[in-house]
Structure formats: structure tokens, C-alpha cells
LUMGUSE-452547 format. One record per atom (N, C-alpha, C): residue number from 0; residue in one letter; atom name; x, y, z. Coordinates in nm, 2 decimals. Example, Ala and Ser with C-alpha at 12.3 -4.5 7.8 and 13.67 -1.06 7.14 Angstrom:
<rec 0 "A" "N" <1.32 -0.57 0.78>>
<rec 0 "A" "CA" <1.23 -0.45 0.78>>
<rec 0 "A" "C" <1.32 -0.33 0.78>>
<rec 1 "S" "N" <1.28 -0.22 0.71>>
<rec 1 "S" "CA" <1.37 -0.11 0.71>>
<rec 1 "S" "C" <1.29 0.00 0.79>>
//
This chain:
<rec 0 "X" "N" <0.08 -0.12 0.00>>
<rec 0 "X" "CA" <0.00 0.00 0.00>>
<rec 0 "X" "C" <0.09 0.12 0.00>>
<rec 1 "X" "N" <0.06 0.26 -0.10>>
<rec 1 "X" "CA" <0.15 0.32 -0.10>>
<rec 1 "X" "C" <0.12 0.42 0.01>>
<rec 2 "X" "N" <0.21 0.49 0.06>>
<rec 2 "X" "CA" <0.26 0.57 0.19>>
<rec 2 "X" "C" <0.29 0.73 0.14>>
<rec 3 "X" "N" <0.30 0.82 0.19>>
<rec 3 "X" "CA" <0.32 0.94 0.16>>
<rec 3 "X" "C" <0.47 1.02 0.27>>
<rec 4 "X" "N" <0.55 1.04 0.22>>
<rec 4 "X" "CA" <0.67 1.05 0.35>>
<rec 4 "X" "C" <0.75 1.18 0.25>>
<rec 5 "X" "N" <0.74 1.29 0.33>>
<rec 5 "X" "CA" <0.78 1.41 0.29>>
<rec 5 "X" "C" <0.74 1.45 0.12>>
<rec 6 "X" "N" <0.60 1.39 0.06>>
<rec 6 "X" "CA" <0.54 1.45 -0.03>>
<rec 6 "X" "C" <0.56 1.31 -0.18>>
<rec 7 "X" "N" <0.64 1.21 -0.13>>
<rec 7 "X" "CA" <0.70 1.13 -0.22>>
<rec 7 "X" "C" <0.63 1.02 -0.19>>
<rec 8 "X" "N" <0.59 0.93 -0.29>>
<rec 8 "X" "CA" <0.48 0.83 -0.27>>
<rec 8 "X" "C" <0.61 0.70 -0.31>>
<rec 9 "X" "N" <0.59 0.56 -0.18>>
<rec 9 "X" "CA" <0.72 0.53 -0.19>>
<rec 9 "X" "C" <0.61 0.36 -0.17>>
<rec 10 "X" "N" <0.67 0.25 -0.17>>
<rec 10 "X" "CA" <0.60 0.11 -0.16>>
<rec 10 "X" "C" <0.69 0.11 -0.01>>
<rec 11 "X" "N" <0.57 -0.01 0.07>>
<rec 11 "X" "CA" <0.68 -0.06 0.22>>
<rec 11 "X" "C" <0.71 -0.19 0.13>>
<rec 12 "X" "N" <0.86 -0.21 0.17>>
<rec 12 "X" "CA" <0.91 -0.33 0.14>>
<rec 12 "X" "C" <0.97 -0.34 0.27>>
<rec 13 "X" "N" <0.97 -0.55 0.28>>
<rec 13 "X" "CA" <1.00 -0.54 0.43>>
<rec 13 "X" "C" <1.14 -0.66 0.43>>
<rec 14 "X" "N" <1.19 -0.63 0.29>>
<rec 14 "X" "CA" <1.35 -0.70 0.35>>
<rec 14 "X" "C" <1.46 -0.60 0.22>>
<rec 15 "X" "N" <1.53 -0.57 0.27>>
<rec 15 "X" "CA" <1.64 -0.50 0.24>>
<rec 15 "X" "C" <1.74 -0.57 0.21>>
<rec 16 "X" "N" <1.85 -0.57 0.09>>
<rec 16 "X" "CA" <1.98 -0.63 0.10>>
<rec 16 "X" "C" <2.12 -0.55 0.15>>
<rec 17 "X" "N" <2.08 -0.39 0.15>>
<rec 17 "X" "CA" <2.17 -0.31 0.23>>
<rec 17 "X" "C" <2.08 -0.20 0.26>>
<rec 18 "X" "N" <2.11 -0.14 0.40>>
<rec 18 "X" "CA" <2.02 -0.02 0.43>>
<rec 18 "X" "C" <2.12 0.09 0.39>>
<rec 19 "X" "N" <2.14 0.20 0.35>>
<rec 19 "X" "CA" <2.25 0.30 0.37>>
<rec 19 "X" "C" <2.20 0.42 0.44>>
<rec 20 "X" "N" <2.25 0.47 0.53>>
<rec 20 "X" "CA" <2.26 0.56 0.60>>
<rec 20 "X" "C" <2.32 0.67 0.62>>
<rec 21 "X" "N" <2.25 0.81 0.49>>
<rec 21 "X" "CA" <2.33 0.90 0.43>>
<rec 21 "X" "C" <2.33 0.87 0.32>>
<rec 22 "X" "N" <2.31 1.03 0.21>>
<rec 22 "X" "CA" <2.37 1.01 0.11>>
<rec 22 "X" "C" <2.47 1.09 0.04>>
<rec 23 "X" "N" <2.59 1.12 0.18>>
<rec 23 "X" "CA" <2.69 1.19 0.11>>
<rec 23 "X" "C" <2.79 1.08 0.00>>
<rec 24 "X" "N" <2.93 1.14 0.00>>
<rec 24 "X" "CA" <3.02 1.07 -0.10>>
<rec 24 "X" "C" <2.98 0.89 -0.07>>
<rec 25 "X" "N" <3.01 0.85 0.05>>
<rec 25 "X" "CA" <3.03 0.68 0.08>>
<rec 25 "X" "C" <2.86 0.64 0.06>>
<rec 26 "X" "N" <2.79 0.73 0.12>>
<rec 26 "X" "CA" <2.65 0.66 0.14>>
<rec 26 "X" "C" <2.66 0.64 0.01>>
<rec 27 "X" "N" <2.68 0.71 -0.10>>
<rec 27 "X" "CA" <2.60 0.75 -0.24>>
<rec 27 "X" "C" <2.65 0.61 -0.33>>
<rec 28 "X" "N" <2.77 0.63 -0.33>>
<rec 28 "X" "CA" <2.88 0.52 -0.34>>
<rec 28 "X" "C" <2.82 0.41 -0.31>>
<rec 29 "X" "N" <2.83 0.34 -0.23>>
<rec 29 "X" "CA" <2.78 0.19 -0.12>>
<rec 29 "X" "C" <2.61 0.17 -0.17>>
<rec 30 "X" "N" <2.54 0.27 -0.25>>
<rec 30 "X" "CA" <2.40 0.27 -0.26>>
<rec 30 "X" "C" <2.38 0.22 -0.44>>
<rec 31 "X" "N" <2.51 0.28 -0.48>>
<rec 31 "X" "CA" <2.46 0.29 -0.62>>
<rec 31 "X" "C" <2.54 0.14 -0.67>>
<rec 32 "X" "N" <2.69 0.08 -0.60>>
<rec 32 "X" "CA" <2.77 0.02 -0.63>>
<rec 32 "X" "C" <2.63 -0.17 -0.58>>
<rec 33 "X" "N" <2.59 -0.15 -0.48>>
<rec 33 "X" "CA" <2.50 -0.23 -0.45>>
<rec 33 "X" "C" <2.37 -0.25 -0.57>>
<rec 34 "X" "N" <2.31 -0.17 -0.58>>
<rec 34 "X" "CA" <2.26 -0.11 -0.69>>
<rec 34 "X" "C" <2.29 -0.21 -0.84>>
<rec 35 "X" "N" <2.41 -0.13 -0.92>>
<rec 35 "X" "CA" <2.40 -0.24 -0.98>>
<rec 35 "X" "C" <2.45 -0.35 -0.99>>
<rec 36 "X" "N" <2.45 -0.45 -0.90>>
<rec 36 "X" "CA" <2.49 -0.60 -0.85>>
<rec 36 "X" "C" <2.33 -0.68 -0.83>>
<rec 37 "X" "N" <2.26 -0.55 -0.89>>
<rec 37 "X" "CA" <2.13 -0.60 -0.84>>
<rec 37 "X" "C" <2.05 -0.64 -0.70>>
<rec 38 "X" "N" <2.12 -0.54 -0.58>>
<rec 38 "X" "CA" <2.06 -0.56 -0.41>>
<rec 38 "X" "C" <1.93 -0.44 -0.45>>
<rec 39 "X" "N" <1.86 -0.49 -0.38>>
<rec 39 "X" "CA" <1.77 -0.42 -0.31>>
<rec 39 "X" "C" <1.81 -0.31 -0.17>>
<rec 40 "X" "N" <1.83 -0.17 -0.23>>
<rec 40 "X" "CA" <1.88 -0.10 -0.16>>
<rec 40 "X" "C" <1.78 0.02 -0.11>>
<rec 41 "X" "N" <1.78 0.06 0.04>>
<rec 41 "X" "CA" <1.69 0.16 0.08>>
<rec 41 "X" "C" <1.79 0.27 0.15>>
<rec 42 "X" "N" <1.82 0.39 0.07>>
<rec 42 "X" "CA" <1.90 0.50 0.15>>
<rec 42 "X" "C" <1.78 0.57 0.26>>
<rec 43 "X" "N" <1.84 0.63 0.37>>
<rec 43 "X" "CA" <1.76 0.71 0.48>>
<rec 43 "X" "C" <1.88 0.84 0.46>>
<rec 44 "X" "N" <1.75 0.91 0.48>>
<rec 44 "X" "CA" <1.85 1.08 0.46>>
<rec 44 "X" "C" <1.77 1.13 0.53>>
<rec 45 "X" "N" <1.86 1.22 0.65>>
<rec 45 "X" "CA" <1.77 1.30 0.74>>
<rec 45 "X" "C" <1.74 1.44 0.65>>
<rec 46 "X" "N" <1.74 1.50 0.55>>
<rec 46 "X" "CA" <1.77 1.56 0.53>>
<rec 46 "X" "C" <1.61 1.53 0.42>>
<rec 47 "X" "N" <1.59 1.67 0.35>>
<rec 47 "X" "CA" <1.47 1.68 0.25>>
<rec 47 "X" "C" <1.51 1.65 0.08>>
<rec 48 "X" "N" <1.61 1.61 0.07>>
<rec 48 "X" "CA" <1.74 1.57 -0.02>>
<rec 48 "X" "C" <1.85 1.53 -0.05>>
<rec 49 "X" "N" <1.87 1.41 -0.15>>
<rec 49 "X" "CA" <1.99 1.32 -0.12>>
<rec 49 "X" "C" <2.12 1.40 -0.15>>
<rec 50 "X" "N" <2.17 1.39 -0.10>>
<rec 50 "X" "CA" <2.35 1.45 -0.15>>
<rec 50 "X" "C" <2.40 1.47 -0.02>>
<rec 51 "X" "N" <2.39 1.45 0.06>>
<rec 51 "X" "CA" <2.42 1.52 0.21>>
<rec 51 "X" "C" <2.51 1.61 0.20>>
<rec 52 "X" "N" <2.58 1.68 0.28>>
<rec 52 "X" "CA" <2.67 1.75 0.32>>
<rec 52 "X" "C" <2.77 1.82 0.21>>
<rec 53 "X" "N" <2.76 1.74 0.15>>
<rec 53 "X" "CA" <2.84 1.76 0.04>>
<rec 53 "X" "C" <2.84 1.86 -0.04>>
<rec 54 "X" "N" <2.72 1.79 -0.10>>
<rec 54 "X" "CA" <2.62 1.85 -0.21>>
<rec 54 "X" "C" <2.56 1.92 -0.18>>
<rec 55 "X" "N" <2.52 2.00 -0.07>>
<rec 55 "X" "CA" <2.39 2.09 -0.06>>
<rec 55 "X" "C" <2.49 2.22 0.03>>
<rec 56 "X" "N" <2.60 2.23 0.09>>
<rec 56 "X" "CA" <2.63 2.33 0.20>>
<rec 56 "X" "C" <2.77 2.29 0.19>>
<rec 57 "X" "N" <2.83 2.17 0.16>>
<rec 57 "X" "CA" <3.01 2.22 0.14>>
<rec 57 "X" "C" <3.08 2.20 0.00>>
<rec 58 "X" "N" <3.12 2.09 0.04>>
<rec 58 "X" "CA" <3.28 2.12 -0.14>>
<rec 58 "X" "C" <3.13 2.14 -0.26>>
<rec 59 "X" "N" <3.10 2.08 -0.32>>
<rec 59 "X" "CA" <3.01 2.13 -0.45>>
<rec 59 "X" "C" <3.02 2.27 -0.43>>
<rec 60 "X" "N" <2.89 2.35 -0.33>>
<rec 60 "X" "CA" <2.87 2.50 -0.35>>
<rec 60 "X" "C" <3.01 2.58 -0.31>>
<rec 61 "X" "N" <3.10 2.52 -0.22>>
<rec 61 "X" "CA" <3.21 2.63 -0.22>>
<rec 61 "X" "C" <3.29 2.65 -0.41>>
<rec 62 "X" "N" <3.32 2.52 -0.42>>
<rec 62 "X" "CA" <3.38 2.50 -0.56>>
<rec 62 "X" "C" <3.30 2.57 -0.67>>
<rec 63 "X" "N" <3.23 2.57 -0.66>>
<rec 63 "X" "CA" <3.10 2.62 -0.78>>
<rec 63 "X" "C" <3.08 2.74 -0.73>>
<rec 64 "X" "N" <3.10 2.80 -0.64>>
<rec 64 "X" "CA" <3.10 2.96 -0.63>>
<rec 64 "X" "C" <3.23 3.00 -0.74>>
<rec 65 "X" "N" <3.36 2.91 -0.65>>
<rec 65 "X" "CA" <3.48 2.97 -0.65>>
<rec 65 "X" "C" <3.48 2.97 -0.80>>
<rec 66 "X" "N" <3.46 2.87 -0.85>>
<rec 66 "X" "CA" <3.46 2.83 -1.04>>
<rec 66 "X" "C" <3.40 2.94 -1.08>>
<rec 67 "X" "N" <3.29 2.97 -1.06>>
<rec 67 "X" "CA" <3.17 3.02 -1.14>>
<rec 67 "X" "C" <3.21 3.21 -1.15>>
<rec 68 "X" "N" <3.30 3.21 -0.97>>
<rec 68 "X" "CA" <3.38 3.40 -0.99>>
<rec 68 "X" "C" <3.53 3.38 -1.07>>
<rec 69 "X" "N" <3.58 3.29 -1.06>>
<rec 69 "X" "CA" <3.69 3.28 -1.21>>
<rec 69 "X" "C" <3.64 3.31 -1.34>>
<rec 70 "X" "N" <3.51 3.25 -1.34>>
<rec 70 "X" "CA" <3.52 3.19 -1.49>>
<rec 70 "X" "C" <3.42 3.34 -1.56>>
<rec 71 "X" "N" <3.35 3.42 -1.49>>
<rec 71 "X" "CA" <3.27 3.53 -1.54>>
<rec 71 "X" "C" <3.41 3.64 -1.49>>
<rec 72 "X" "N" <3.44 3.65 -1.44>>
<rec 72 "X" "CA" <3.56 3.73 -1.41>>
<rec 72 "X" "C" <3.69 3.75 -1.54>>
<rec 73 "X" "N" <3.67 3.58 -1.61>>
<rec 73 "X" "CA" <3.81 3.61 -1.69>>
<rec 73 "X" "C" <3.95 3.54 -1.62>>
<rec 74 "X" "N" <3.98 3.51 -1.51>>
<rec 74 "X" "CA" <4.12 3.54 -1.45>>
<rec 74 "X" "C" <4.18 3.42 -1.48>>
<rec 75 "X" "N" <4.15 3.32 -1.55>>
<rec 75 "X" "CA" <4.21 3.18 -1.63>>
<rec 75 "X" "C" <4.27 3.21 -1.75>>
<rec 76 "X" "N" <4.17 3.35 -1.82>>
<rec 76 "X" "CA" <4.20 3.36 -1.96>>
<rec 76 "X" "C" <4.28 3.48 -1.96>>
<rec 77 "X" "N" <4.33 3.54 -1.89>>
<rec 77 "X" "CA" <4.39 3.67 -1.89>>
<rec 77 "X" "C" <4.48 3.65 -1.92>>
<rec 78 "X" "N" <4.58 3.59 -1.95>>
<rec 78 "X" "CA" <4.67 3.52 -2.02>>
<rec 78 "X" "C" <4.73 3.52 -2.14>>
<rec 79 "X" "N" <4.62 3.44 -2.17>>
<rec 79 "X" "CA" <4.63 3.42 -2.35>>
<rec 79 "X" "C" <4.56 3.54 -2.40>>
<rec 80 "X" "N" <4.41 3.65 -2.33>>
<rec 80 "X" "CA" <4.39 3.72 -2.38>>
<rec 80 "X" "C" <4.41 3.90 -2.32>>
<rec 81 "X" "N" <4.47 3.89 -2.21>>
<rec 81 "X" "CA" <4.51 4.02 -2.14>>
<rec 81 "X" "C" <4.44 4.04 -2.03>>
<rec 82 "X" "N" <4.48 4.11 -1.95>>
<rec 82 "X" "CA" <4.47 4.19 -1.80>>
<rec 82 "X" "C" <4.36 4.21 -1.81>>
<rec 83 "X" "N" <4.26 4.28 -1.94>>
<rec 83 "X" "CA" <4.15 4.33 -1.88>>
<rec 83 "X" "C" <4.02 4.26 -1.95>>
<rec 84 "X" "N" <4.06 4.14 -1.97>>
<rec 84 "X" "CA" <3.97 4.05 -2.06>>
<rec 84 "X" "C" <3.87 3.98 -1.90>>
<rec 85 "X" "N" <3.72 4.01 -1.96>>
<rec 85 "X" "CA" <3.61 3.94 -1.83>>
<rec 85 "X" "C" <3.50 3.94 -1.92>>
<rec 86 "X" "N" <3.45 3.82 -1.87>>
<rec 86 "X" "CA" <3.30 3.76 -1.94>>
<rec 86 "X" "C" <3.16 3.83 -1.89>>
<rec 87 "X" "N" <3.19 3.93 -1.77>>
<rec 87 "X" "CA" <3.09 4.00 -1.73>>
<rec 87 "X" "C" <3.15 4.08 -1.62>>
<rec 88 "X" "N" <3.09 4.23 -1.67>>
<rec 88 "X" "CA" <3.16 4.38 -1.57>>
<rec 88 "X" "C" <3.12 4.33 -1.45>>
<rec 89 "X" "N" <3.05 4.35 -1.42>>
<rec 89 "X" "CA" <2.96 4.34 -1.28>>
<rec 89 "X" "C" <2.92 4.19 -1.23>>
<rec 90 "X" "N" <2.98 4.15 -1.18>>
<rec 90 "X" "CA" <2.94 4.00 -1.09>>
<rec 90 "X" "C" <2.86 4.04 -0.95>>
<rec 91 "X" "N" <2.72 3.98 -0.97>>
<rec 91 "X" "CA" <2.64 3.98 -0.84>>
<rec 91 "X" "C" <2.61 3.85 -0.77>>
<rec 92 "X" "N" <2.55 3.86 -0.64>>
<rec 92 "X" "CA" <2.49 3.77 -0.61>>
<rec 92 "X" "C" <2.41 3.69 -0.64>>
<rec 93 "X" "N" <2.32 3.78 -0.80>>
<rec 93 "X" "CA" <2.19 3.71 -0.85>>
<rec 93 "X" "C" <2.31 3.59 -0.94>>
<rec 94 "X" "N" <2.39 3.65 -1.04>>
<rec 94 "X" "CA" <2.50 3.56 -1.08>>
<rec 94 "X" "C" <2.51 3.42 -1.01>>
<rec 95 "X" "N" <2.58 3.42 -0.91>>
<rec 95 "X" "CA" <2.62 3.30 -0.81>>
<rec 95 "X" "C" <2.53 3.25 -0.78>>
<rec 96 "X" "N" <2.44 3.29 -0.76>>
<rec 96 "X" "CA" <2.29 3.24 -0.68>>
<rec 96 "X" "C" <2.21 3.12 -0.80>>
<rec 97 "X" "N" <2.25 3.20 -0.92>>
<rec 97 "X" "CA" <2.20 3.08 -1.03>>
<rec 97 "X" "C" <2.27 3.00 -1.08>>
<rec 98 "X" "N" <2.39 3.03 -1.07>>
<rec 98 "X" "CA" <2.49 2.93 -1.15>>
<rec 98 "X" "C" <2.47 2.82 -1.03>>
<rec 99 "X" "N" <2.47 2.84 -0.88>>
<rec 99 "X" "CA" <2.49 2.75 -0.78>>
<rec 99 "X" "C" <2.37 2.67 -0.78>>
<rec 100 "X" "N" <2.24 2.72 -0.80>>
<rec 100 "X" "CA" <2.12 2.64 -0.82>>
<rec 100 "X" "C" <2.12 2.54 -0.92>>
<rec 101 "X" "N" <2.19 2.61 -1.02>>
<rec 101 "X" "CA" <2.16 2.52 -1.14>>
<rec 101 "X" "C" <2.27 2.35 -1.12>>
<rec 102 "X" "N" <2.35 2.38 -1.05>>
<rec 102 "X" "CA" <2.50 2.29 -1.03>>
<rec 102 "X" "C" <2.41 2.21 -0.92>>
<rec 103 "X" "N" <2.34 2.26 -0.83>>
<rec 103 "X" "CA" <2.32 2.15 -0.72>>
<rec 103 "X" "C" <2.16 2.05 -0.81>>
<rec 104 "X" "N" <2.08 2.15 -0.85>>
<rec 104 "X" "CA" <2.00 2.08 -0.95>>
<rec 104 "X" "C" <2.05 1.91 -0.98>>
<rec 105 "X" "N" <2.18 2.02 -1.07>>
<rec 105 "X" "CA" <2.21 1.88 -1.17>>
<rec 105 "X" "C" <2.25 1.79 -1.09>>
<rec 106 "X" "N" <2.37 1.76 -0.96>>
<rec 106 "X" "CA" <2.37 1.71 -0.88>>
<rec 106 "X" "C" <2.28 1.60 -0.82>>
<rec 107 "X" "N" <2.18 1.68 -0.76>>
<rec 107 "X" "CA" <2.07 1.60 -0.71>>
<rec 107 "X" "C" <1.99 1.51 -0.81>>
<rec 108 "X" "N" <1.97 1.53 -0.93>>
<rec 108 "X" "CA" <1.91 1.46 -1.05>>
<rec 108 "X" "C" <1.98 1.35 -1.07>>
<rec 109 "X" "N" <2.12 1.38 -1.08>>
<rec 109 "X" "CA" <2.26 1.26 -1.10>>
<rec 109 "X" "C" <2.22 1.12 -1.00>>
<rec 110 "X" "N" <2.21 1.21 -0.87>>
<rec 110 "X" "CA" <2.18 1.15 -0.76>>
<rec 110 "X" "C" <2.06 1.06 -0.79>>
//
């Protein structure tokens, strides 16, 4: 009978071949590598979304900031094309705010 648990309509099944617990780097890992060997795998995420820690509040968004002010800034290409070469004058927070949305998006879909 189907269930309703944070808006997501899920079946009870009542034997597992591995539970995972998290779904940062190892949970994700250990869930998907079980996965295809063909187990019957159930992740638990305290969380409203898989990627744990990772993915939602450390390395992804810090790195995907840091990338995203390089790479609209210019400061990789200044190089080959000069000191005052930038892919956009003004870098805002609406800037960051989408490029980071869009990266965790894809993330979480991967997931």
C-alpha cells in the first residue's frame, strides 16, 4: 500500500539487502555500487534531499562559487587574452545564486 513521507509516494518493502545511512560521498557510493549487482537498496537521509553535506552546503557549493567567480571574471583567460579581458563587468549575487542552483539541481538529478 502506497505511503506518503515528505510528499514522495514510496511502496513498504519489508526485507532489504543493504540499508544506507546518508547520502553523502560513501553513502552514495555503497547505494549505487550495491545497486548495480542488483541488491535491493533503501537510503535514509535526514535531510529533505539526497547529496548530504556535500552537495547541498560544502565542497560542490564552495567549488561552484569559486569556479563560477573565475570563470565570469576572466582570471584563467587573462593570459592568453590580457589583464582586462572578463566575461561580465559586474558579478552579483543574482549571478552566483543561479549558476549554484543550477549545479546543485544537476547534482541532485545525478543522484
Amino acid at each position: 500500500m502506497p505511503s506518503e513521507v515528505e510528499g514522495t509516494a514510496f511502496m513498504h518493502q519489508t526485507h532489504y539487502d543493504l540499508i544506507v545511512i546518508g547520502s553523502g560521498p560513501a553513502g552514495r557510493r555503497a547505494a549505487i555500487q550495491a545497486a548495480k549487482i542488483g541488491k535491493d537498496v533503501l537510503v535514509v537521509e535526514k535531510g529533505r534531499q539526497v547529496g548530504g553535506v556535500s552537495v547541498h552546503t560544502g565542497t560542490i557549493p564552495s567549488k561552484t562559487l569559486r569556479e563560477t567567480v573565475l570563470n565570469l571574471s576572466g582570471w584563467r583567460e587573462r593570459g592568453f587574452y590580457g589583464r582586462s579581458y572578463r566575461l561580465k563587468d559586474d558579478i552579483d549575487a543574482a549571478d552566483l545564486r543561479q549558476r549554484l542552483q543550477k549545479t546543485l539541481e544537476h547534482e541532485v538529478d545525478v543522484l
